[in-house]
Every structure is written in C-alpha cells, then in structure tokens.
mmCIF entry with sequence, helices, sheets and N, C-alpha, C, O atoms, coordinates in Angstrom:
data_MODEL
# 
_entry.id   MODEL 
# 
_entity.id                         1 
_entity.type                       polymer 
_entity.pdbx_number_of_molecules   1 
# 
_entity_poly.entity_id                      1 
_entity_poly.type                           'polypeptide(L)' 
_entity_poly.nstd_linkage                   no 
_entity_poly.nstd_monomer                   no 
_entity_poly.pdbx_seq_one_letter_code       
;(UNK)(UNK)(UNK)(UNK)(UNK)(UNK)(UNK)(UNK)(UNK)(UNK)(UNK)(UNK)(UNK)(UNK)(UNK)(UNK)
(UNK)(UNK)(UNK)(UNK)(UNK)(UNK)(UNK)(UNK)(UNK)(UNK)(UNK)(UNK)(UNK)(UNK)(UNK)(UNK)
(UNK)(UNK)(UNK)(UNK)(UNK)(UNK)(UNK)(UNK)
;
_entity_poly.pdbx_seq_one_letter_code_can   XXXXXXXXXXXXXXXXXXXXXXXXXXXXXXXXXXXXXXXX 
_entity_poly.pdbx_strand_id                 A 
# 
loop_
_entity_poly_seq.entity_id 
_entity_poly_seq.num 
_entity_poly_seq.mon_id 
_entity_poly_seq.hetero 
1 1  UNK n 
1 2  UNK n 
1 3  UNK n 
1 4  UNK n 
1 5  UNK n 
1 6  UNK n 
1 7  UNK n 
1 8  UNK n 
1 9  UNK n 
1 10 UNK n 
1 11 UNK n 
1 12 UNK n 
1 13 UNK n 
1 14 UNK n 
1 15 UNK n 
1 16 UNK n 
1 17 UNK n 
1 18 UNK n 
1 19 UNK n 
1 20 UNK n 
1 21 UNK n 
1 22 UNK n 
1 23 UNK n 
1 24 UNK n 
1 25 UNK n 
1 26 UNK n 
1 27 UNK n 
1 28 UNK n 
1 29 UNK n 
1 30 UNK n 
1 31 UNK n 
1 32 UNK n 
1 33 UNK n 
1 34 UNK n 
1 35 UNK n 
1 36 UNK n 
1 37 UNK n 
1 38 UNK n 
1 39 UNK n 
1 40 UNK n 
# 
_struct_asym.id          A 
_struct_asym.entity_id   1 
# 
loop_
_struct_conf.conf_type_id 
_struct_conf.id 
_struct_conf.pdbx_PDB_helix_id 
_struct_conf.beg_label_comp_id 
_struct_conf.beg_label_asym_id 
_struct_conf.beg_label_seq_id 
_struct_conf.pdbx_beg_PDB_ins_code 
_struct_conf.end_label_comp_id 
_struct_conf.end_label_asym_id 
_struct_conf.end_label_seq_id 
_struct_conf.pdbx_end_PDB_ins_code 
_struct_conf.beg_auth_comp_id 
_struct_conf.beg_auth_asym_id 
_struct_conf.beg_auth_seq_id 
_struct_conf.end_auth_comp_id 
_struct_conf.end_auth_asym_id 
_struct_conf.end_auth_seq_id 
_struct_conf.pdbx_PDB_helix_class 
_struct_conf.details 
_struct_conf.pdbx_PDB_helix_length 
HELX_P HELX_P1 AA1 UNK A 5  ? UNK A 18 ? UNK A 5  UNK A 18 1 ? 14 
HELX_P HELX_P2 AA2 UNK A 34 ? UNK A 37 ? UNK A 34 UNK A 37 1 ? 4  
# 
_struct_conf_type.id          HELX_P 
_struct_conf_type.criteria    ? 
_struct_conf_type.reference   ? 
# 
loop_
_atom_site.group_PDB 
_atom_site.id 
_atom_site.type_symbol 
_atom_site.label_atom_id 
_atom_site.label_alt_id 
_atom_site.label_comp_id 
_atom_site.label_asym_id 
_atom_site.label_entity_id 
_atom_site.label_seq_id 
_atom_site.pdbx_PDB_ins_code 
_atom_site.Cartn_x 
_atom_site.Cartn_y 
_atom_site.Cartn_z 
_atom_site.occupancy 
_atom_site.B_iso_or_equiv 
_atom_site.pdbx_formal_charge 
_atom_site.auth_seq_id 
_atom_site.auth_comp_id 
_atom_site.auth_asym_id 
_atom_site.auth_atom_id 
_atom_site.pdbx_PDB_model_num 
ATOM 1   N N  . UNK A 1 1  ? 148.284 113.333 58.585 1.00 0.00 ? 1  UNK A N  1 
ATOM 2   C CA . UNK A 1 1  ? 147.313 114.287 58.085 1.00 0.00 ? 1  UNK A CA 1 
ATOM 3   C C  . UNK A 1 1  ? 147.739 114.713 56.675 1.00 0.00 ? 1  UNK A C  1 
ATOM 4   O O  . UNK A 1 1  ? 148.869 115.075 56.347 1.00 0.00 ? 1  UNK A O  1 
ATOM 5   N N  . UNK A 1 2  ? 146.758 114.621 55.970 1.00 0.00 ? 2  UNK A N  1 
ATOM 6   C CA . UNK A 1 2  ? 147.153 114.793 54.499 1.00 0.00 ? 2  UNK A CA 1 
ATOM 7   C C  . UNK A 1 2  ? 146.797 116.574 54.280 1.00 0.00 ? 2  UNK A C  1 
ATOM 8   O O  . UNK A 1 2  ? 145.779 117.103 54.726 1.00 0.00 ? 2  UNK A O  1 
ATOM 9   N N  . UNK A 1 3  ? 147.527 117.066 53.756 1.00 0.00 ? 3  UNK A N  1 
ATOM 10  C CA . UNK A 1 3  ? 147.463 118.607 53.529 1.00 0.00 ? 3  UNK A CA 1 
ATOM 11  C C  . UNK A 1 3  ? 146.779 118.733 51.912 1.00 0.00 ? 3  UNK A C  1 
ATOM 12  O O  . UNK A 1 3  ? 147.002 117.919 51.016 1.00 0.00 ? 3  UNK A O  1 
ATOM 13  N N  . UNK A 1 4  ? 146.026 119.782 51.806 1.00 0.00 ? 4  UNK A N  1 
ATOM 14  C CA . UNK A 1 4  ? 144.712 120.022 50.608 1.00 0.00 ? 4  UNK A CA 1 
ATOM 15  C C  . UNK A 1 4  ? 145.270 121.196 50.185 1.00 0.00 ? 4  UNK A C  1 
ATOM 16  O O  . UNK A 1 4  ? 145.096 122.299 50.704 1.00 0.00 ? 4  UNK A O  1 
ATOM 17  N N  . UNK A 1 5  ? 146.158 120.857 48.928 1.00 0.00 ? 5  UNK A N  1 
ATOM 18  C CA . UNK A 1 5  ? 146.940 121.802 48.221 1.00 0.00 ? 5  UNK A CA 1 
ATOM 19  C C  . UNK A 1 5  ? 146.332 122.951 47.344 1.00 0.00 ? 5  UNK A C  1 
ATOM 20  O O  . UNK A 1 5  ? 146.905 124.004 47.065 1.00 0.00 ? 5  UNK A O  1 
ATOM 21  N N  . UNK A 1 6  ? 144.807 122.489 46.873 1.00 0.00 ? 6  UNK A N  1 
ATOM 22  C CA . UNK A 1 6  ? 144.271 123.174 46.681 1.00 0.00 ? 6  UNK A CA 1 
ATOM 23  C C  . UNK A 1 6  ? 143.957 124.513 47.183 1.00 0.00 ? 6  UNK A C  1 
ATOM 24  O O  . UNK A 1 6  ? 144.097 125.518 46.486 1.00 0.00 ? 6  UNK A O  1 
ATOM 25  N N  . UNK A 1 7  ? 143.410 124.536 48.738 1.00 0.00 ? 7  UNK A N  1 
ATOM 26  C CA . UNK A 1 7  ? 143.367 125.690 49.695 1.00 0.00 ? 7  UNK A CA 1 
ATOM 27  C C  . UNK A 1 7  ? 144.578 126.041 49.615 1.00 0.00 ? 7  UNK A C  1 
ATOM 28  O O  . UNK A 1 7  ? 144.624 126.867 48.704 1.00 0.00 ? 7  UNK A O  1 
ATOM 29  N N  . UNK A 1 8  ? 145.726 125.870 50.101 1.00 0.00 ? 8  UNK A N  1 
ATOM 30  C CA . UNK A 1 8  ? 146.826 126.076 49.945 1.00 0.00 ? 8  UNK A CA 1 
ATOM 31  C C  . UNK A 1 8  ? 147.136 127.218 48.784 1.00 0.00 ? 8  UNK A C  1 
ATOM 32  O O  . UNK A 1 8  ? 147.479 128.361 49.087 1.00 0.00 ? 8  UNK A O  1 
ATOM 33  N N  . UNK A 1 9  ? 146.997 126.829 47.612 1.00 0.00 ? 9  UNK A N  1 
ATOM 34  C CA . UNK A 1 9  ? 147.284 127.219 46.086 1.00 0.00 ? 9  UNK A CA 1 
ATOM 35  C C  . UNK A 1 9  ? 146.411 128.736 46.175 1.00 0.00 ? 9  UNK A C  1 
ATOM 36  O O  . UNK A 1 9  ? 146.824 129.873 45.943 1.00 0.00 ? 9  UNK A O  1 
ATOM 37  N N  . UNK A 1 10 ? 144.804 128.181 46.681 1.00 0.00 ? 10 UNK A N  1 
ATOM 38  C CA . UNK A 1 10 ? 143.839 129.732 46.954 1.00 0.00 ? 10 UNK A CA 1 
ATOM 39  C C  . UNK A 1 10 ? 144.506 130.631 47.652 1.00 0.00 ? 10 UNK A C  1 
ATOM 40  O O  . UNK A 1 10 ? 144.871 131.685 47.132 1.00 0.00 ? 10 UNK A O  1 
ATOM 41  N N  . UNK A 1 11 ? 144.835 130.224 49.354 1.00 0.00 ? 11 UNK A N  1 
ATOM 42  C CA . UNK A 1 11 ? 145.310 131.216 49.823 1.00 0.00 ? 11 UNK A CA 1 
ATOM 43  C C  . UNK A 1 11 ? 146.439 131.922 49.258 1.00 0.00 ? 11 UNK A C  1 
ATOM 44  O O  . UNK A 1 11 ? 146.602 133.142 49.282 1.00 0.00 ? 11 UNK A O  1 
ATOM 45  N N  . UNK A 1 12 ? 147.513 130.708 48.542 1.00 0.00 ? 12 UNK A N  1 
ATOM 46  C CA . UNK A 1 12 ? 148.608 131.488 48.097 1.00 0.00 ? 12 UNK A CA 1 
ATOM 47  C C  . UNK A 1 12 ? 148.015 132.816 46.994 1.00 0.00 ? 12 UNK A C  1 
ATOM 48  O O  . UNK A 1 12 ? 148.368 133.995 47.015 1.00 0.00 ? 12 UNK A O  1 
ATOM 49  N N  . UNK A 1 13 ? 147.406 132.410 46.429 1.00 0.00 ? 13 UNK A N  1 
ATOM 50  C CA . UNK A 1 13 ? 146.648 133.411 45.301 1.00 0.00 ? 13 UNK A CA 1 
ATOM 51  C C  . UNK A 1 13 ? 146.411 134.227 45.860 1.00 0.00 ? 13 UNK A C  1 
ATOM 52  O O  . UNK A 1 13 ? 146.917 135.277 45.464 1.00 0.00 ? 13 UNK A O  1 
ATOM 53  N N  . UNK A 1 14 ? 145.543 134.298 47.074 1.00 0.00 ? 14 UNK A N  1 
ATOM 54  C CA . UNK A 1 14 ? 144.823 135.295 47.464 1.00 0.00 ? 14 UNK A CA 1 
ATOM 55  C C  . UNK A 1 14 ? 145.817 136.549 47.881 1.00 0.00 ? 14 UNK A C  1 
ATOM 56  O O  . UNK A 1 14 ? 145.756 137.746 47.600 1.00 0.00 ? 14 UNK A O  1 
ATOM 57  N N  . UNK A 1 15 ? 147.017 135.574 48.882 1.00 0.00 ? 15 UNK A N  1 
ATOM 58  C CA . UNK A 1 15 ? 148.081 136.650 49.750 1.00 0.00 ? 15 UNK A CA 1 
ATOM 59  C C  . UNK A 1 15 ? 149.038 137.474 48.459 1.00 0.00 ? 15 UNK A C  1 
ATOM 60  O O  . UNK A 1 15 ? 149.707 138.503 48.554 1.00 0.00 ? 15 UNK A O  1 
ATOM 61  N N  . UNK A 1 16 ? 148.835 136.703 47.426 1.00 0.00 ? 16 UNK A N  1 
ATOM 62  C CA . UNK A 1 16 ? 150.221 137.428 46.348 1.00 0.00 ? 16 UNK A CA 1 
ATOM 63  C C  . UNK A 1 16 ? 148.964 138.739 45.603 1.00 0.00 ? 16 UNK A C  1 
ATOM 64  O O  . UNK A 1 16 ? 149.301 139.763 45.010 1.00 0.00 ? 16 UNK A O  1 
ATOM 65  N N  . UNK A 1 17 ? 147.897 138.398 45.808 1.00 0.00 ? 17 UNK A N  1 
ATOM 66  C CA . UNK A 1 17 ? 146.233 139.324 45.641 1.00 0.00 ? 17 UNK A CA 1 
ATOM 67  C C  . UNK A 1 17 ? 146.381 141.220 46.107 1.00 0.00 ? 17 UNK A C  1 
ATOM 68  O O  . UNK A 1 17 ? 146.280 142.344 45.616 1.00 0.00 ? 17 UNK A O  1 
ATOM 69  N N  . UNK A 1 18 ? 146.751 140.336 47.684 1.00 0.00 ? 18 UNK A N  1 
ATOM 70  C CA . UNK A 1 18 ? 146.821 141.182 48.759 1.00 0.00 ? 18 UNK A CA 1 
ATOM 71  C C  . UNK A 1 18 ? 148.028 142.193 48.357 1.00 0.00 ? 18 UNK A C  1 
ATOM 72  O O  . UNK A 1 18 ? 148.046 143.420 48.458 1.00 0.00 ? 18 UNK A O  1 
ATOM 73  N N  . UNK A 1 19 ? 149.226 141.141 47.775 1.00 0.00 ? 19 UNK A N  1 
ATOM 74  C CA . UNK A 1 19 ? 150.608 141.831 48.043 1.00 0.00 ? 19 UNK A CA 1 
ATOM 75  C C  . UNK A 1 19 ? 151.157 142.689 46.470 1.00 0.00 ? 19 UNK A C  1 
ATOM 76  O O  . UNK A 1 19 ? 152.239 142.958 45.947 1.00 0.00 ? 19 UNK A O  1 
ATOM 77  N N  . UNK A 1 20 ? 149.890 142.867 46.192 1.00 0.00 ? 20 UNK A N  1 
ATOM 78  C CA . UNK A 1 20 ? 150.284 143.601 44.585 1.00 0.00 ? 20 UNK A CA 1 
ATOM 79  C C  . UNK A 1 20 ? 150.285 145.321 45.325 1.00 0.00 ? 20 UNK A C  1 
ATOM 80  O O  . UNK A 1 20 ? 149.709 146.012 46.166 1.00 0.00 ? 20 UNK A O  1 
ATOM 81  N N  . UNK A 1 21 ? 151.254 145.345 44.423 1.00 0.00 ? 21 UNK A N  1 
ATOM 82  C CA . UNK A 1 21 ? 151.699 147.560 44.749 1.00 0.00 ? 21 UNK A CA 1 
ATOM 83  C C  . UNK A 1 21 ? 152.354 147.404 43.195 1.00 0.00 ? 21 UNK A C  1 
ATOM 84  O O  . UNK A 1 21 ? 153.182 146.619 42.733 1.00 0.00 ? 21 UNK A O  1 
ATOM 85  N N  . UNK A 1 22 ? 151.381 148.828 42.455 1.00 0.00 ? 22 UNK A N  1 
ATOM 86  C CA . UNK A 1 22 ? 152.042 149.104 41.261 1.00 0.00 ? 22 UNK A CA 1 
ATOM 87  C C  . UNK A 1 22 ? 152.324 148.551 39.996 1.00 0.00 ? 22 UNK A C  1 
ATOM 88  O O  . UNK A 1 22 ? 153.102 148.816 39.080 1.00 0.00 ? 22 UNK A O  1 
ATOM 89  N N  . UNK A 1 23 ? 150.837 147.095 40.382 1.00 0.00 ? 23 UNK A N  1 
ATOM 90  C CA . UNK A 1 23 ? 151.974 146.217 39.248 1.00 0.00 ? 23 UNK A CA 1 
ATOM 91  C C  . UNK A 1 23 ? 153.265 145.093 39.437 1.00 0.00 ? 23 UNK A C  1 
ATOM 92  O O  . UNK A 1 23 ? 153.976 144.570 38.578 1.00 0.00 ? 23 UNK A O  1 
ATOM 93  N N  . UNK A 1 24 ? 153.257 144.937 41.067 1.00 0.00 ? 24 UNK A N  1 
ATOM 94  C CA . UNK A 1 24 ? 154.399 144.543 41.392 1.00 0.00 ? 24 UNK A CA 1 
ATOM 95  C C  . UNK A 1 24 ? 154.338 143.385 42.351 1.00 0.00 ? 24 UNK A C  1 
ATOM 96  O O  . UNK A 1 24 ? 153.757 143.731 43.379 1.00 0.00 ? 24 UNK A O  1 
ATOM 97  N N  . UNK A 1 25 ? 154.640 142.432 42.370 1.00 0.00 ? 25 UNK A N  1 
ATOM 98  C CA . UNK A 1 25 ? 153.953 141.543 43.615 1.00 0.00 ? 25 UNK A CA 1 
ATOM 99  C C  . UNK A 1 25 ? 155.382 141.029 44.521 1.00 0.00 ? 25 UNK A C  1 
ATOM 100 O O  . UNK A 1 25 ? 156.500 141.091 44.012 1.00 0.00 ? 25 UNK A O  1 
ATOM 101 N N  . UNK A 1 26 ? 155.204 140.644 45.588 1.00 0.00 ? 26 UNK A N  1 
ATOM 102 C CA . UNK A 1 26 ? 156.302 140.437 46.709 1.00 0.00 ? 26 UNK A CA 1 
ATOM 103 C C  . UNK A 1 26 ? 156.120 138.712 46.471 1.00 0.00 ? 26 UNK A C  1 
ATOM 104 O O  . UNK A 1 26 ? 155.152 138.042 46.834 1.00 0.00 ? 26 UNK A O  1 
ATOM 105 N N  . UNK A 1 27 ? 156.809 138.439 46.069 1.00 0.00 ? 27 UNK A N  1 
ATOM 106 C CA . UNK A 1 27 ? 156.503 136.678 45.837 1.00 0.00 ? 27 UNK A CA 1 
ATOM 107 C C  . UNK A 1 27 ? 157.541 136.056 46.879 1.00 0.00 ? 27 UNK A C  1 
ATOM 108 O O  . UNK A 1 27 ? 157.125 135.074 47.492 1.00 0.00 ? 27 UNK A O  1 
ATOM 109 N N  . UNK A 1 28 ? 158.643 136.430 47.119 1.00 0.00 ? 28 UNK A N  1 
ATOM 110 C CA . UNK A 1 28 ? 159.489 135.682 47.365 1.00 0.00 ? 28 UNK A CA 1 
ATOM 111 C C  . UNK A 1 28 ? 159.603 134.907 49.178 1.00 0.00 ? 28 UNK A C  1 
ATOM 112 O O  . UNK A 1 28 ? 160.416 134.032 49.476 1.00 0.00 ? 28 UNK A O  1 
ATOM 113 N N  . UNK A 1 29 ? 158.784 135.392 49.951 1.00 0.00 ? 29 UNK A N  1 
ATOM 114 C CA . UNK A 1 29 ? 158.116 134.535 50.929 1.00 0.00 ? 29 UNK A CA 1 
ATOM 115 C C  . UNK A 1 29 ? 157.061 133.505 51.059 1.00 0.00 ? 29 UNK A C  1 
ATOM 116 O O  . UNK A 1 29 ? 156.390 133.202 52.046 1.00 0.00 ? 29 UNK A O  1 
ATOM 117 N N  . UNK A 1 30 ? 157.056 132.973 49.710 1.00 0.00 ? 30 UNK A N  1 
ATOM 118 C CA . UNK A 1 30 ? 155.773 132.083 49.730 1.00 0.00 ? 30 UNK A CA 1 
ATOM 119 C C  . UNK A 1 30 ? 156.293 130.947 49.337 1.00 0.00 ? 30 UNK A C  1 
ATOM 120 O O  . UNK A 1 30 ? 157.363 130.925 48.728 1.00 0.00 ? 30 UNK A O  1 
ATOM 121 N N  . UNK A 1 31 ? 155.433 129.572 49.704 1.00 0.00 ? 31 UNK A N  1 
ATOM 122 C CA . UNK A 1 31 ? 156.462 128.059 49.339 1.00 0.00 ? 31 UNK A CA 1 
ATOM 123 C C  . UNK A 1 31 ? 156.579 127.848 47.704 1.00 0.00 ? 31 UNK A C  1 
ATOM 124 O O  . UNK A 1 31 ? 155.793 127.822 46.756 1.00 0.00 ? 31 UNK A O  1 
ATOM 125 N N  . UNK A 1 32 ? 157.803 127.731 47.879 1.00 0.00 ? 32 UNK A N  1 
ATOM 126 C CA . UNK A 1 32 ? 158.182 127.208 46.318 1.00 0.00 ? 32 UNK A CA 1 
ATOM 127 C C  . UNK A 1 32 ? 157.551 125.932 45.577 1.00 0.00 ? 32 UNK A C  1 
ATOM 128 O O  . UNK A 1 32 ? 157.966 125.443 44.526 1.00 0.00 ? 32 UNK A O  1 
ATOM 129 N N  . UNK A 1 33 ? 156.434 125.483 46.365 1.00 0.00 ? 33 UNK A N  1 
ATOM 130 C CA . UNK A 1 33 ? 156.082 124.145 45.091 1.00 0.00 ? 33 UNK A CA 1 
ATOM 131 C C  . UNK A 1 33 ? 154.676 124.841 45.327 1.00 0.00 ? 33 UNK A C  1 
ATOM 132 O O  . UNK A 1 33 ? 154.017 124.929 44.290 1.00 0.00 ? 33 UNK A O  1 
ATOM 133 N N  . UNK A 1 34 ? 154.132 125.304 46.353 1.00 0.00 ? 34 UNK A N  1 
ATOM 134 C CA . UNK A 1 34 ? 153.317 126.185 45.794 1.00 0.00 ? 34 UNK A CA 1 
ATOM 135 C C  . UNK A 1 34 ? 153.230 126.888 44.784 1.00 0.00 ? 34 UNK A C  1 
ATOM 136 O O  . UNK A 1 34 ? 152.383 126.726 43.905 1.00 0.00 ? 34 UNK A O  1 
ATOM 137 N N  . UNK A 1 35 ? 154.131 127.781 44.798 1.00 0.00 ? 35 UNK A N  1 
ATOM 138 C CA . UNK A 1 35 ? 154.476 128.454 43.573 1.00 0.00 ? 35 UNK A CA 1 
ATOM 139 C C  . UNK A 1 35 ? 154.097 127.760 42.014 1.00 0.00 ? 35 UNK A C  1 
ATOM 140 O O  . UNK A 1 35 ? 153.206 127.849 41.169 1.00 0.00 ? 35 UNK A O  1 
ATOM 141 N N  . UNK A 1 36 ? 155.533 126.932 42.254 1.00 0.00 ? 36 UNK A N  1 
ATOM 142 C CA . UNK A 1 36 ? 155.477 126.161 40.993 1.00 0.00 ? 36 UNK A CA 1 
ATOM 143 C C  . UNK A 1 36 ? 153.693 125.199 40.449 1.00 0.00 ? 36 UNK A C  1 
ATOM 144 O O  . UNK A 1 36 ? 153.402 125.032 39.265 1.00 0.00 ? 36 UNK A O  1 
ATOM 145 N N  . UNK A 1 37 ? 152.906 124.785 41.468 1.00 0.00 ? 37 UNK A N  1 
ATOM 146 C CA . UNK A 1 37 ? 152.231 124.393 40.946 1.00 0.00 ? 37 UNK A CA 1 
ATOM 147 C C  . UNK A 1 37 ? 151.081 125.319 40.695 1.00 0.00 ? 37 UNK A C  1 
ATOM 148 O O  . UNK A 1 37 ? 150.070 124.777 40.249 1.00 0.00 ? 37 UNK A O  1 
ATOM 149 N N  . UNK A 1 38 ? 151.042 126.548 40.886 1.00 0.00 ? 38 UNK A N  1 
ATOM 150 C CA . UNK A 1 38 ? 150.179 127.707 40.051 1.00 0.00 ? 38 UNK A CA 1 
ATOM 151 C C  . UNK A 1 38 ? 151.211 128.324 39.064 1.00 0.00 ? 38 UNK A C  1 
ATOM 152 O O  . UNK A 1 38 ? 150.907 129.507 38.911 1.00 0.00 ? 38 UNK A O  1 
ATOM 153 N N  . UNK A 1 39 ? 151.824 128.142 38.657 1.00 0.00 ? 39 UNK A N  1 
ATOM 154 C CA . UNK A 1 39 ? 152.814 128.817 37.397 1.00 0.00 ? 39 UNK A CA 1 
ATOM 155 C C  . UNK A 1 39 ? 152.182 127.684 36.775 1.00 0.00 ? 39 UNK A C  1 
ATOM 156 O O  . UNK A 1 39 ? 151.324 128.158 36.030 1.00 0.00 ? 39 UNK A O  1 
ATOM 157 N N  . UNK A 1 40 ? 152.166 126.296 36.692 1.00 0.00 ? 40 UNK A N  1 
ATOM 158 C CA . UNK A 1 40 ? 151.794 125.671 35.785 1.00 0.00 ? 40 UNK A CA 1 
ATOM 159 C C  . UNK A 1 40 ? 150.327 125.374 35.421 1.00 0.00 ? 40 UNK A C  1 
ATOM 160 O O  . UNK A 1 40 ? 150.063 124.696 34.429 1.00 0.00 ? 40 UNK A O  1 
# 
C-alpha cells in the first residue's frame, strides 16, 4: 500500500494548526520527514 504524503503533510499542518498557544507550536511529536518536507 502506497501512503499519499500529501494528506499526510495536510493533516500534519492542520494538527501543528490545532497545537499553536501564544505563538508557539508543539512540533516535536510529529514525523520528521514530514516535517522536513513542509519546511521545504
């Protein structure tokens, strides 16, 4: 099964969306190439 990184990338967006307080976001539970491929 091939995984659709795209959705992936949304939801990640969406949950770091969710996880803003202050200006401040909780990143550090989320997958790291996720990550990396929305930083770029």
């Amino acid at each position: 099964m091939e995984l659709d990184t795209n959705k992936i990338d949304d939801a990640v967006l969406a949950l770091l969306y969710l996880g803003l307080h202050d200006g401040v976001r909780a990143w550090k539970g989320f997958d790291w190439e996720a990550m990396n491929r929305l930083h770029e």
